[in-house]
C-alpha positions as CSV (number, residue, x, y, z in Angstrom):
1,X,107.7,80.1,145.0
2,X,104.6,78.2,146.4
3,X,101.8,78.4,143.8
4,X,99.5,76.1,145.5
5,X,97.4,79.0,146.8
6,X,97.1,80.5,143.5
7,X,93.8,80.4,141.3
8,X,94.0,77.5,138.4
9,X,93.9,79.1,135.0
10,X,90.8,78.0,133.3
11,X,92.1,75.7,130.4
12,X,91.1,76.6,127.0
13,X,88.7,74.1,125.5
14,X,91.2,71.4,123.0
15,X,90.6,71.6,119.3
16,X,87.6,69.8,118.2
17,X,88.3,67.5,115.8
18,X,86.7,68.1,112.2
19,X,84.8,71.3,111.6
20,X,84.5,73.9,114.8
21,X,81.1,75.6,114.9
22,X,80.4,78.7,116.0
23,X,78.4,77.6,118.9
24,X,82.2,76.1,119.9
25,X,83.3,79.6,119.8
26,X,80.4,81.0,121.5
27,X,81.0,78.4,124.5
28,X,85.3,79.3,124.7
29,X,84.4,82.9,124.5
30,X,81.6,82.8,127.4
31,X,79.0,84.5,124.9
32,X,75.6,83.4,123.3
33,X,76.0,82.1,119.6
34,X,73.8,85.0,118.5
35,X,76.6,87.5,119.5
36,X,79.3,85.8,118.1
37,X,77.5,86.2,114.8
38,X,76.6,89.7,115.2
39,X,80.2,90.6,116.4
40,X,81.0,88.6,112.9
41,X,78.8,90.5,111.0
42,X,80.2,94.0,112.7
43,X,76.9,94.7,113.8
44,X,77.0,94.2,117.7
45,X,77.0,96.3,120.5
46,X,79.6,95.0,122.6
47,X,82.0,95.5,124.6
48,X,85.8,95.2,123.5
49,X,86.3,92.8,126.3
50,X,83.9,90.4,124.3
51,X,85.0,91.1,121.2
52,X,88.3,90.0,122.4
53,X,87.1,87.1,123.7
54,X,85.4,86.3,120.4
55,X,88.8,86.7,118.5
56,X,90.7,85.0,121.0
57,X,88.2,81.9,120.5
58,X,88.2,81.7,116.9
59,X,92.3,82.0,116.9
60,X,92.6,79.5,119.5
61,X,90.0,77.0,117.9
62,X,90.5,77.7,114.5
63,X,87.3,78.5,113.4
64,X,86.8,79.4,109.4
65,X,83.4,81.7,109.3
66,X,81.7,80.0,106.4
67,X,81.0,83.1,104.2
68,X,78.2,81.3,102.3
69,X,75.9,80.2,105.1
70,X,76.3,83.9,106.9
71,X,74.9,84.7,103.6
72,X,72.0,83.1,103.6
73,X,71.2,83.4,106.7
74,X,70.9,86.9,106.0
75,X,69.6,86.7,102.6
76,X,72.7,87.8,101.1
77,X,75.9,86.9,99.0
78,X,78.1,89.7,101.1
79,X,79.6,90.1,97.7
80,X,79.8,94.0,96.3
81,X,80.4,94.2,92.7
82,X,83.1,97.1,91.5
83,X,83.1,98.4,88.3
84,X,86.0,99.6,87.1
85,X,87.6,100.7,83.7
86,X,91.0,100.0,83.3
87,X,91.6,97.0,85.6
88,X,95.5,97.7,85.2
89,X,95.7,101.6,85.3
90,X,97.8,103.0,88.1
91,X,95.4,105.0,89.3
92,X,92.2,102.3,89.2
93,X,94.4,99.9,91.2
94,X,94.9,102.6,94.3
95,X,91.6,102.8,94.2
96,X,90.6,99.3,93.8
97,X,93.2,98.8,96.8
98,X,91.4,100.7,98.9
99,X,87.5,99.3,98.3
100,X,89.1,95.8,98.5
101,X,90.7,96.5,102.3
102,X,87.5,98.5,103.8
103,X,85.2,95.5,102.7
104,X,87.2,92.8,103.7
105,X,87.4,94.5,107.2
106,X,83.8,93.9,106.6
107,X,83.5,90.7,105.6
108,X,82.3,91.4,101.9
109,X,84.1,90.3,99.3
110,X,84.9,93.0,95.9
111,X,84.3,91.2,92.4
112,X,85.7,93.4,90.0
113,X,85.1,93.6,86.4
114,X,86.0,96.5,83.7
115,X,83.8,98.4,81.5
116,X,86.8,99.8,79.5
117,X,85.4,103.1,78.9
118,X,82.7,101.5,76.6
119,X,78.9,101.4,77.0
120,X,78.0,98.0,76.1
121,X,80.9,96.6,78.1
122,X,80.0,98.5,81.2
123,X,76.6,97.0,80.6
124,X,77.4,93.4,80.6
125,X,80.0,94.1,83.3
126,X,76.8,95.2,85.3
127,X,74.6,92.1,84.3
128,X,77.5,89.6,85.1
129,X,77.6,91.4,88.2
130,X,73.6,91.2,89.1
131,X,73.8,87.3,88.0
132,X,75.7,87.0,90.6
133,X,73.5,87.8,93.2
134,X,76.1,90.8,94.9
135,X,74.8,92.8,97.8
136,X,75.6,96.4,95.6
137,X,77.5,97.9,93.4
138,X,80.4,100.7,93.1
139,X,80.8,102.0,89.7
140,X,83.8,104.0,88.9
141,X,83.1,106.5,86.3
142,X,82.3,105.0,83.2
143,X,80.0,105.8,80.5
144,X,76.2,104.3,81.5
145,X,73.9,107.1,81.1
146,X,72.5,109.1,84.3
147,X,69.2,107.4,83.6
148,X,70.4,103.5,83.3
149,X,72.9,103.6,86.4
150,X,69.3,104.8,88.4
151,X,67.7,102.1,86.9
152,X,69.7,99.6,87.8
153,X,69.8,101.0,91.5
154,X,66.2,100.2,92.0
155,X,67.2,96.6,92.2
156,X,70.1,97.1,94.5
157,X,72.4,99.6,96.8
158,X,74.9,101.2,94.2
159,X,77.6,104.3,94.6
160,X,78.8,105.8,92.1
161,X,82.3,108.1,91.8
162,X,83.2,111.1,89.8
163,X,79.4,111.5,89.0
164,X,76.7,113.6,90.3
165,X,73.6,111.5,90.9
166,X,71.2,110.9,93.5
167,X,68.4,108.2,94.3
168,X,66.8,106.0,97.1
169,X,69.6,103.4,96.8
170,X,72.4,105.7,94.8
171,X,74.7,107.6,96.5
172,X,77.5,109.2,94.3
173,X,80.4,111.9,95.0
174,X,83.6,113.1,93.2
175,X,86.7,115.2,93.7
176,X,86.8,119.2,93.3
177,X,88.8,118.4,90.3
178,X,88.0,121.9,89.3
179,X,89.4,123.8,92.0
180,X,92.7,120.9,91.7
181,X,92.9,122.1,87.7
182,X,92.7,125.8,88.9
183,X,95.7,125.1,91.7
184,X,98.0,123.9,89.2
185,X,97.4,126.3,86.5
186,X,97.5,129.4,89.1
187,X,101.2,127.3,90.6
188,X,102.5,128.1,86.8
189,X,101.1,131.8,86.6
190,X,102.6,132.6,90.1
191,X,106.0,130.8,88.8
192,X,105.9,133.8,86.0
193,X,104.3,131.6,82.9
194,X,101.8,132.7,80.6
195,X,102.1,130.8,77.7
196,X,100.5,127.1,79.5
197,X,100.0,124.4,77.0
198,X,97.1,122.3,78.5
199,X,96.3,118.2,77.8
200,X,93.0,117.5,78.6
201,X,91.5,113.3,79.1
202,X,88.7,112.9,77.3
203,X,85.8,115.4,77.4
204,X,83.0,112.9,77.7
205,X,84.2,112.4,81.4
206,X,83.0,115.1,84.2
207,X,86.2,115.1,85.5
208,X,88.2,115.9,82.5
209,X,85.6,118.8,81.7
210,X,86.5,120.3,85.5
211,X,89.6,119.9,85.1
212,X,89.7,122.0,81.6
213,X,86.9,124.1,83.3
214,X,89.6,125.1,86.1
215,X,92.7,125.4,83.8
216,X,90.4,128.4,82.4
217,X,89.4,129.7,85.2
218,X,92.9,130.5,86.2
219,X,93.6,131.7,83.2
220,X,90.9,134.4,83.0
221,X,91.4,135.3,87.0
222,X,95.0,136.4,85.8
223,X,94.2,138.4,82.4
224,X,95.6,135.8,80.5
225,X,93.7,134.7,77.0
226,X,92.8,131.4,76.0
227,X,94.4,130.0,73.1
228,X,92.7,126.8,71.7
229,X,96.0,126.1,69.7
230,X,97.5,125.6,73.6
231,X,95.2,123.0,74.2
232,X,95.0,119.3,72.8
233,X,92.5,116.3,73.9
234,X,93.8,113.6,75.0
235,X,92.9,109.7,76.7
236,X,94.3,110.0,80.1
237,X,97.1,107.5,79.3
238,X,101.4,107.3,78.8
239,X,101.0,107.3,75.2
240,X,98.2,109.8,74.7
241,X,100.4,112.4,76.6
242,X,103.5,111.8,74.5
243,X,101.6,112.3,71.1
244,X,99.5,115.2,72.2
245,X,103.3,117.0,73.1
246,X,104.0,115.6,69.5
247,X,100.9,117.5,68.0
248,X,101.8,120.5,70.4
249,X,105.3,120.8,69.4
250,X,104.3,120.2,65.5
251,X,101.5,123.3,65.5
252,X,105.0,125.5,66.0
253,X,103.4,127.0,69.0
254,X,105.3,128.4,71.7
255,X,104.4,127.6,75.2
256,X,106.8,127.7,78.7
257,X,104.6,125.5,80.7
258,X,102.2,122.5,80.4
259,X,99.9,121.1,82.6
260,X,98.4,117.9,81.8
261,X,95.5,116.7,83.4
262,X,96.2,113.2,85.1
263,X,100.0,112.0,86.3
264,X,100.3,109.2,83.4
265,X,99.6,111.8,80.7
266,X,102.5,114.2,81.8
267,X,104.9,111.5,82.4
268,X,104.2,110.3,78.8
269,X,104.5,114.5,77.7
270,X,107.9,114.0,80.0
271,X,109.1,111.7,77.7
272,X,108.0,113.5,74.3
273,X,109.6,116.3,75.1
274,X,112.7,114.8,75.7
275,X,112.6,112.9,72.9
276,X,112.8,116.2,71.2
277,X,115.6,118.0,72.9
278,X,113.2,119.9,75.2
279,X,114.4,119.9,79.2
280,X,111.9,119.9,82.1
281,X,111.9,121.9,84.0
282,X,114.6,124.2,82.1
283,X,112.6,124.6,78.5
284,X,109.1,123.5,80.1
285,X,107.6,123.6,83.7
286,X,105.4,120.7,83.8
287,X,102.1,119.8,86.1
288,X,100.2,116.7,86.3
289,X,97.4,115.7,88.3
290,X,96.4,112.8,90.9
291,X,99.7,111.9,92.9
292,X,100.2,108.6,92.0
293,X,103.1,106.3,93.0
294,X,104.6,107.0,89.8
295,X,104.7,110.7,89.9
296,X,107.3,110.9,93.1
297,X,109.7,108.8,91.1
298,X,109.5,110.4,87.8
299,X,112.6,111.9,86.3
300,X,112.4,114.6,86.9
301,X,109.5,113.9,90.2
302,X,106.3,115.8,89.4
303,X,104.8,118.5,90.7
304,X,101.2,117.5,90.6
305,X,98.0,118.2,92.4
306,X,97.0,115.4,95.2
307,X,93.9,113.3,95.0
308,X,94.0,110.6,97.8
309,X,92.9,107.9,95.3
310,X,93.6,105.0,97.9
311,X,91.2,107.3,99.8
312,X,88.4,107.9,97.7
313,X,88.0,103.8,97.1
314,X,87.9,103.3,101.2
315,X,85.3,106.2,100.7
316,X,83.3,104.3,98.3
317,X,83.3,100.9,100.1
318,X,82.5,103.0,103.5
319,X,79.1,104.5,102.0
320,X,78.6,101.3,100.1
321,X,78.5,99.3,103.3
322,X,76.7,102.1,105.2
323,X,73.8,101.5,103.0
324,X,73.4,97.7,103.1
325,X,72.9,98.5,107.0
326,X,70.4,100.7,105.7
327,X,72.0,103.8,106.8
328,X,72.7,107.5,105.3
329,X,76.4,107.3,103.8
330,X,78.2,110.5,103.6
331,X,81.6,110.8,101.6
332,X,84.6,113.4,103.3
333,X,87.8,113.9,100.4
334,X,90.1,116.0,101.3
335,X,90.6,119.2,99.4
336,X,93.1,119.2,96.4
337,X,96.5,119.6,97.4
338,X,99.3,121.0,95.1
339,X,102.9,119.1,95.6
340,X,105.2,121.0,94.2
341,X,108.6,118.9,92.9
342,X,110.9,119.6,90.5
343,X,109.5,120.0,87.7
344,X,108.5,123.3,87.8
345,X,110.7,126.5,87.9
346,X,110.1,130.4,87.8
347,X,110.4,131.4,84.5
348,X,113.5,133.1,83.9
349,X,113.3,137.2,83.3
């Protein structure tokens, strides 16, 4: 084949030697500097074509963005600091996961720090974040008042989950945990159960109140009593739900069915009932709440009410970055989901 007739490809520009700059992208790409920085910064209007050529550019040459000097040249750290509780928790990490992915997209990078479900650690977790200079902050729960997260949101961008607040530079949202509480309870009413033990997190959290708020709500909508000797408080963890099935089991009360407010809770009730002899789901339906990981391998797997929490922490870093470009965030969860598994059976006639 003759190919002398044929256009030369335009040679890509060698590797510079030393650092490549971004004006050396700008030139490979055929764009103006400026652009390359605001396709960098996810702010440009361009078309994909460019963008592609901006890519291929920085691939082909190399070229590190310096995180530090894009920065500064825009008066900020694009740092965004995350408050959570329990760094190690199952469910905080698929959250975590998912505010660490949507700002890297971004550019920002998450520091994360625990409060531990104590004011005056959530306090210095939020001062050790603010020395730090970080563009915002998404709190996770926790235990601040109302009044000292708003206060600390005049200073800087902050959203907050599984609270209801509101403020020029707050934006918070949360689950329907009640209606996701009243799913699961009504699942072990229409399975033929009336006697429901119920393990509740602790009652200084919104979420553990809507949760108990919806297991009662069922409950009345089907004629059935509440008994306060059904119900025990609890800390959201493995070992909280095996001792409250301990405390249960000890009152001499007789229940069919339990439903415990968070997955780690009923895998730990799992576990204390077996201990004494008691089968899921052949003694004892059993419900949980959240899907996590965990709850699909369980023995036997859970039935359990579905929270995306991967989801909700994209959701957070979404309207988190939507307000450092000074726009309106907006939060979309989807509704709570019952998965039913087996651990739950129609109580026998």
């Amino acid at each position: 084949m003759n190919n002398k007739n044929l256009p030369a490809k335009k040679a890509l520009p060698s590797r510079p030697e030393g650092v490549v700059t971004l004006e050396q992208v700008a030139e490979a790409a055929g764009v103006s500097p400026s652009t390359v920085s605001r396709i960098l910064n996810g702010t440009a209007a361009v078309s994909q074509a460019k963008k592609d050529a901006v890519q291929a550019a920085i691939r082909d040459l190399g070229f590190r963005p310096n995180p530090v000097a894009r920065g500064l040249a825009g008066g900020r750290t694009l740092s965004v600091g995350v408050v959570t509780q329990i760094i190690s928790s199952p469910f905080y990490g698929e959250a975590l996961l998912g505010i660490e992915r949507e700002l890297e997209r971004a550019g920002y990078v998450p520091l994360f720090v625990s409060g531990n479900w104590h004011e005056d650690d959530e306090r210095k977790a939020i001062e050790t974040l603010l020395s730090r200079r970080v563009d915002g902050v998404i709190v996770l729960a926790g235990r601040l008042s109302d009044d000292e997260l708003s206060r600390v949101s005049d200073a800087l961008p902050m959203v907050v989950v599984g609270r209801q607040l509101s403020g020029p530079q707050l934006f918070s949202f949360s689950f329907d945990n009640r209606e996701g509480a009243r799913l699961a309870t009504q699942h072990l009413i229409e399975q033929g159960h009336r006697r429901i033990a119920f393990i509740a997190g602790d009652l200084m959290h919104d979420d553990a109140v809507e949760r108990q708020n919806g297991y009662f709500e069922a409950l009345a909508a089907a004629g059935i009593p509440v008994d306060p000797q059904l119900i025990v408080q609890s800390d959201y963890t493995e070992a909280g739900g095996m001792l409250s099935v301990t405390r249960l089991l000890e009152r001499d009360m007789h229940f069919t069915a339990l439903f415990a407010s968070n997955d780690q809770m009923a895998i730990g009730a799992c576990l204390g009932l077996h201990r004494r002899n008691v089968r899921v789901p052949d003694d004892v339906s059993l419900v949980g709440f959240d899907d996590l990981i965990m709850a699909r391998y369980a023995m036997p797997p859970l039935t359990t009410v579905r929270q995306s929490v991967y989801e909700i922490g994209v959701e957070a870093a979404t309207a988190m970055l939507e307000m450092l470009r000074g726009g309106q965030p907006k939060a979309q969860l989807p509704a709570p989901e019952l998965v039913v598994r087996e651990s739950t059976r129609r109580l026998p006639r």
